[in-house]
C-alpha positions in Angstrom: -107.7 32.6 -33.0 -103.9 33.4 -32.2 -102.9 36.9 -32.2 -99.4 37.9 -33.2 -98.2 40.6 -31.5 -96.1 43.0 -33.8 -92.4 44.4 -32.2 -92.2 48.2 -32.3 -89.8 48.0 -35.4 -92.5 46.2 -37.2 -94.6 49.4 -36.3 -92.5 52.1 -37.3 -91.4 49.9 -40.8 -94.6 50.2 -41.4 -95.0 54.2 -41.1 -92.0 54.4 -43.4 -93.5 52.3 -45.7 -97.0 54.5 -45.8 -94.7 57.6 -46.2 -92.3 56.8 -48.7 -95.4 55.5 -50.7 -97.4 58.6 -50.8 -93.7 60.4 -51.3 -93.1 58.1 -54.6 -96.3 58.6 -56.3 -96.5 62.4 -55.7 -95.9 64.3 -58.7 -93.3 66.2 -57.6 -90.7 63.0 -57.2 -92.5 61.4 -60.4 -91.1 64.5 -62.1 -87.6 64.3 -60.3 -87.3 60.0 -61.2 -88.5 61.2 -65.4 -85.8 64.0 -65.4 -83.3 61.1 -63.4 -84.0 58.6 -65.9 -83.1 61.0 -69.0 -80.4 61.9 -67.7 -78.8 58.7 -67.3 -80.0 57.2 -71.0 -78.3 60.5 -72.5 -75.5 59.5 -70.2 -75.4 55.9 -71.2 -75.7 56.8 -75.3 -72.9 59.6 -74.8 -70.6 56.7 -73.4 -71.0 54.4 -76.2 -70.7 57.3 -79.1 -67.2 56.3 -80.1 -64.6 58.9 -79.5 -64.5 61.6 -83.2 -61.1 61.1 -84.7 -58.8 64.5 -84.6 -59.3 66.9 -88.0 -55.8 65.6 -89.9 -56.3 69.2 -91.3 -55.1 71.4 -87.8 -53.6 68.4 -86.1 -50.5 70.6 -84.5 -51.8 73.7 -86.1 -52.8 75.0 -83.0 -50.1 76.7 -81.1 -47.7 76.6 -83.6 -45.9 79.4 -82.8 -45.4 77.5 -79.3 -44.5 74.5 -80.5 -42.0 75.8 -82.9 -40.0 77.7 -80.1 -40.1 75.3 -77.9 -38.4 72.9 -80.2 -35.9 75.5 -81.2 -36.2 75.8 -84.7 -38.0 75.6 -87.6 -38.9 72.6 -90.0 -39.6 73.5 -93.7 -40.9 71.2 -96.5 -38.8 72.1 -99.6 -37.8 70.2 -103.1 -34.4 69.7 -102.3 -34.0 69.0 -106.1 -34.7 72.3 -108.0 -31.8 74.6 -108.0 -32.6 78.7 -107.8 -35.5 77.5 -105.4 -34.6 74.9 -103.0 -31.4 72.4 -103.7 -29.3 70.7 -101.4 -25.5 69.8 -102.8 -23.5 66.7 -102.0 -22.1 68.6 -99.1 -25.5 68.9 -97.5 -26.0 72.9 -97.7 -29.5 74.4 -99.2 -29.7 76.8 -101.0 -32.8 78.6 -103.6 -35.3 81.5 -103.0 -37.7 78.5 -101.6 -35.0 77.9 -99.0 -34.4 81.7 -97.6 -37.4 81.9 -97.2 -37.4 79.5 -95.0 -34.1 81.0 -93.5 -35.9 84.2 -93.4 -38.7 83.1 -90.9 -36.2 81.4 -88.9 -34.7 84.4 -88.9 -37.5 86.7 -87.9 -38.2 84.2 -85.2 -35.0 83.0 -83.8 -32.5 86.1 -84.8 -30.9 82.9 -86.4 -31.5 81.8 -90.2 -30.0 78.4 -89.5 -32.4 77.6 -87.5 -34.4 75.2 -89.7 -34.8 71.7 -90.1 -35.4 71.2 -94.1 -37.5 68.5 -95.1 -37.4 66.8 -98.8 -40.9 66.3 -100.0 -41.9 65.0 -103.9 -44.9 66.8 -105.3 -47.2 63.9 -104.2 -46.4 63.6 -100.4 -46.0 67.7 -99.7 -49.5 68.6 -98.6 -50.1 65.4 -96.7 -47.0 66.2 -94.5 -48.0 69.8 -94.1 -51.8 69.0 -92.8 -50.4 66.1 -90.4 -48.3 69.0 -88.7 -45.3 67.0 -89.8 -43.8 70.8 -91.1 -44.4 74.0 -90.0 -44.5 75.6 -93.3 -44.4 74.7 -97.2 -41.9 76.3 -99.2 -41.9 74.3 -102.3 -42.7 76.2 -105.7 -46.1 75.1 -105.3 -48.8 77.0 -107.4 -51.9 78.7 -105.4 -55.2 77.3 -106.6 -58.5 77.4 -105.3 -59.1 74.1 -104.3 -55.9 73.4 -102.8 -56.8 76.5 -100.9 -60.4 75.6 -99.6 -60.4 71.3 -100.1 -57.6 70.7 -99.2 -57.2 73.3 -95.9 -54.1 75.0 -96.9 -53.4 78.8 -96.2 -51.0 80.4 -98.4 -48.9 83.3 -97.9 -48.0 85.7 -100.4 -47.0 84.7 -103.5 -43.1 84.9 -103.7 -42.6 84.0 -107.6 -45.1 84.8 -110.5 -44.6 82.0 -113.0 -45.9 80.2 -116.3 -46.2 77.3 -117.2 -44.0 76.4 -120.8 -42.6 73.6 -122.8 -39.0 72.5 -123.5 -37.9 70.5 -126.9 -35.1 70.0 -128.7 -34.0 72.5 -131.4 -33.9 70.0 -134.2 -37.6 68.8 -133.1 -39.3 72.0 -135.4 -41.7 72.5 -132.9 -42.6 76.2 -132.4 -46.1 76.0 -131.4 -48.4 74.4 -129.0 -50.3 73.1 -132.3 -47.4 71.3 -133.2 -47.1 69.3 -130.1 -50.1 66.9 -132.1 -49.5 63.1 -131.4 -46.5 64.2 -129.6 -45.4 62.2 -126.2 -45.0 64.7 -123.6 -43.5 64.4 -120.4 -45.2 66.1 -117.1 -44.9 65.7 -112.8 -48.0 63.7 -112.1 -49.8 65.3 -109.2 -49.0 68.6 -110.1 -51.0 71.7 -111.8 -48.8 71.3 -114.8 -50.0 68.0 -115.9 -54.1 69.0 -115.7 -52.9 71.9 -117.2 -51.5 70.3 -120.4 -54.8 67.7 -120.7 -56.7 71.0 -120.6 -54.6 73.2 -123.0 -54.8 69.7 -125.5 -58.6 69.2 -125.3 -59.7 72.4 -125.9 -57.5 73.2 -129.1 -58.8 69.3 -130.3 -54.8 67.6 -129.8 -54.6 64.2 -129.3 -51.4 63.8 -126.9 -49.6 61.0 -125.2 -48.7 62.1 -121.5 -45.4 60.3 -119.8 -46.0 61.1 -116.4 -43.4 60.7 -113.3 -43.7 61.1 -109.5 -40.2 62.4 -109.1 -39.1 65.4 -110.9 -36.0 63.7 -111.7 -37.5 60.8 -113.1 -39.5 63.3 -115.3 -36.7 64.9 -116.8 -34.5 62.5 -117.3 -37.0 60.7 -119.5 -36.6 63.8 -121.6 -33.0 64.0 -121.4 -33.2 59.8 -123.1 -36.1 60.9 -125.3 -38.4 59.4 -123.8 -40.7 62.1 -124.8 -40.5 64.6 -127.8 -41.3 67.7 -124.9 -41.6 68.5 -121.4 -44.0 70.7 -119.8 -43.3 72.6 -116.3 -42.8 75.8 -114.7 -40.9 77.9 -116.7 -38.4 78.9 -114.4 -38.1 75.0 -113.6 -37.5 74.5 -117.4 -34.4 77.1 -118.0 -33.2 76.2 -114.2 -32.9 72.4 -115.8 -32.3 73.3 -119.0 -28.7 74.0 -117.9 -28.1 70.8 -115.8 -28.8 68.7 -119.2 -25.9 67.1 -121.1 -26.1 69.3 -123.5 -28.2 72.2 -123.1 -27.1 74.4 -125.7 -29.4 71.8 -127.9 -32.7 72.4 -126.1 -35.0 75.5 -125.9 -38.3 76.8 -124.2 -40.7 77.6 -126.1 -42.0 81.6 -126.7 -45.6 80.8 -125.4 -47.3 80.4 -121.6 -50.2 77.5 -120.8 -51.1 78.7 -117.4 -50.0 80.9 -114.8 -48.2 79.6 -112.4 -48.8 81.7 -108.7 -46.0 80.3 -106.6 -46.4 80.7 -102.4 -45.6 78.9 -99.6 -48.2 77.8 -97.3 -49.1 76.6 -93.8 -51.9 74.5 -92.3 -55.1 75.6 -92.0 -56.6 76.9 -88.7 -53.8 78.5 -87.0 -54.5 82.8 -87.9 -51.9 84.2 -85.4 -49.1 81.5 -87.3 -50.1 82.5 -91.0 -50.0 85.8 -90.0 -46.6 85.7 -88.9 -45.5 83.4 -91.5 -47.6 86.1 -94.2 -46.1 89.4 -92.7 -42.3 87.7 -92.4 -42.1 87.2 -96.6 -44.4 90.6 -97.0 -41.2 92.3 -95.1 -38.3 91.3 -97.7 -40.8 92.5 -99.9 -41.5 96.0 -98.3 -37.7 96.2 -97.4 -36.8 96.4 -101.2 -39.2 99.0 -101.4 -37.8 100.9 -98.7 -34.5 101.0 -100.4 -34.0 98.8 -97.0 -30.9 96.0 -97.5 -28.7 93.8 -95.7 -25.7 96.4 -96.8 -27.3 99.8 -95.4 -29.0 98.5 -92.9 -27.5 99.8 -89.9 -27.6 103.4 -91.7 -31.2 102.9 -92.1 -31.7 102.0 -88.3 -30.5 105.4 -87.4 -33.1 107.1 -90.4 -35.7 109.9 -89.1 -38.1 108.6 -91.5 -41.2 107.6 -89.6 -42.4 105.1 -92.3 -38.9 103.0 -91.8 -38.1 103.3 -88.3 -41.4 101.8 -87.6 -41.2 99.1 -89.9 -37.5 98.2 -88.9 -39.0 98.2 -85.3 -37.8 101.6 -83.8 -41.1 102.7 -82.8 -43.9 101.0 -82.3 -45.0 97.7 -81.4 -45.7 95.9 -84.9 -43.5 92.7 -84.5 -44.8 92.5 -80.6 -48.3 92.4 -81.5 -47.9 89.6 -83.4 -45.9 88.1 -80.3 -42.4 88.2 -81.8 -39.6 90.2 -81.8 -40.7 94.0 -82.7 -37.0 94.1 -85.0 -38.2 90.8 -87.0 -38.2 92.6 -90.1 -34.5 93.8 -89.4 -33.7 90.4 -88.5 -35.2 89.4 -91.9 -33.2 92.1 -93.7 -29.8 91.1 -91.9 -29.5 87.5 -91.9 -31.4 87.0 -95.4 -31.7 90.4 -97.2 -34.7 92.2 -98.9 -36.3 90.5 -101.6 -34.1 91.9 -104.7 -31.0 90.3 -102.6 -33.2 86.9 -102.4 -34.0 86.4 -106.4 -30.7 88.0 -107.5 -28.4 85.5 -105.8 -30.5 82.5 -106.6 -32.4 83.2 -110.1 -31.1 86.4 -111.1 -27.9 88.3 -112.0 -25.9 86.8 -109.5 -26.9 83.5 -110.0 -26.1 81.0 -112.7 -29.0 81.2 -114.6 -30.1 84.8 -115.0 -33.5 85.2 -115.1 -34.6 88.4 -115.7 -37.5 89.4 -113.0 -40.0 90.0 -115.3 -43.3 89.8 -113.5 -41.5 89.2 -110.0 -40.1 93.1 -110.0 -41.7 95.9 -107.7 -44.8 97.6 -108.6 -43.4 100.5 -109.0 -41.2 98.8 -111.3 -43.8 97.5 -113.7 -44.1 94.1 -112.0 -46.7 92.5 -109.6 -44.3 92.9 -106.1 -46.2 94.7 -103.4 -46.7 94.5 -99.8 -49.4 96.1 -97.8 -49.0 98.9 -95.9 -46.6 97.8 -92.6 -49.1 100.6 -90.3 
């Protein structure tokens, strides 16, 4: 019988081995490896979850008040091709109620209403670009609805023109009524409130119809304009704006009676409060600054008022503009650069402008009409 004598590192491997057994099978460490093991599974799965796209909805909302002084102005998704709201003429200046008020955040923000990059969008392409983040705000006569609202994650701002929805023909065409428009091609803006609005007005009185539909506005009337339809259905306002651009206008008319109405705000992208709050208050202060008696002619007399109610909305006292984190005078800014809101429809749809529209819905409440801003407290 041969006997192997062990070395002392044989010995004390074997110790170790006793220990670390006992230690491994005890249930405190059997609880420690369980909780290891879960904890590097959940790690594991979490690693192969594949990375959640962005929400297209807020993408760039976030911060825009940031982002938009840090580039230095602000960029604005108009028309471009409705005149009184937002048109741009072969010289390359804007001009419409659509456009000051883009000219009047600019204003509010930068102390300088030319601070604004304008962007053309058609009806189809001006929500996409506006929950991309590709503009800061939406000011493009575009009617407030629910579900544009809530589905599609738009937040809109006061309403800055109350409109209907009407229908333009030809004098010679004997139409007089909606009941008349029977079998009749009309033309409408696809992707737009007026055209659902028609198909709904049709159905329900029993109408047979045939709709000639265009993506571009232009498109839309100009099919008109070669009678390419017997009548054409859009905003009001749109309708007498165009009506005067046609060959001969003095041969067309709009028609006494409403579809719809026609709620027309700008809007910004969902999920940003401190922006649409700044964007809301900026249009609710040419608003207010009619009601003050407040324009861009007596407005340094009104910056030296005692009246407590307008030196705290022109910024005197208090801290209104700096709790939304701009400049306390915004709505002076507002007043100066762009004028109060009588100033804004007068020299683009009203009395001063070429097509005198009378303001109808759009006047103060006092007035009779549906203009009113809350309290600025």
């Amino acid at each position: 019988m041969h006997y192997q004598k062990r070395s002392p590192n044989q010995g004390i491997w074997q110790v170790w081995k006793k220990f670390l057994n006992r230690l491994i099978h005890s249930a405190f460490w059997q609880k420690a490896i369980a909780l290891l093991l879960v904890g590097l599974c959940v790690f594991a799965l979490a690693a192969c979850e594949p990375i959640p796209e962005p929400n297209q909805s807020t993408i760039g909302s976030a911060n825009r008040l940031k982002n938009v002084l840090s580039r230095g102005k602000l960029v604005c998704g108009v028309s471009g091709e409705l005149p009184g709201f937002s048109f741009v003429n072969k010289e390359g200046k804007y001009s419409g109620l659509d456009v000051d008020i883009c000219r009047a955040i600019a204003a509010a923000i930068f102390d300088n209403p030319e601070a604004v990059q304008f962007r053309n969008l058609n009806a189809k392409e001006r929500f996409t670009a506006l929950q991309s983040g590709e503009i800061d705000v939406l000011s493009r006569n575009t009617t407030w609805t629910l579900s544009r609202d809530t589905a599609s994650r738009l937040a809109f701002m006061p309403v800055v023109f109350y409109d209907g929805q009407g229908v333009m023909v030809r004098k010679d065409s004997n139409i007089k009524a909606i009941a008349d428009l029977k079998d009749a091609d009309i033309c409408a803006q696809t992707g737009t409130t007026t055209e659902q609005n028609l198909a709904d007005q049709m159905r329900k009185r029993n109408l047979s119809y045939k709709p000639v539909v265009y993506e571009d506005v232009n498109a839309t009337f100009a099919a008109y304009q070669s009678q390419r339809c017997k009548a054409i259905t859009a905003d009001r306002s749109a309708l007498v704006v165009r009506r005067t651009r046609l060959a001969d206008p003095e041969n067309h008319v709009v028609l006494d009676f409403v579809i719809s109405k026609e709620p027309l705000a700008p809007a910004v992208g969902d999920g940003d409060s401190k922006w649409s709050d700044i964007v809301k208050w900026i249009i609710f202060s040419a608003i207010e600054a009619e009601d003050l008696d407040i324009s861009s002619t007596n407005l340094s007399t009104q910056l030296q008022s005692k009246n407590a109610e307008v030196r705290r909305f022109l910024g005197v006292d208090g801290s209104l503009g700096k709790d939304m984190g701009i400049a306390n005078d915004f709505t002076a800014r507002v007043v100066k650069h762009v004028g109060n809101y009588a100033e804004i429809y007068d020299r683009n749809l009203g009395k001063d402008s070429p097509f005198k529209l009378p303001r109808g819905q759009n006047e103060l409440w006092k007035n009779g009409g549906l203009m009113y801003a809350p309290p600025f407290r």
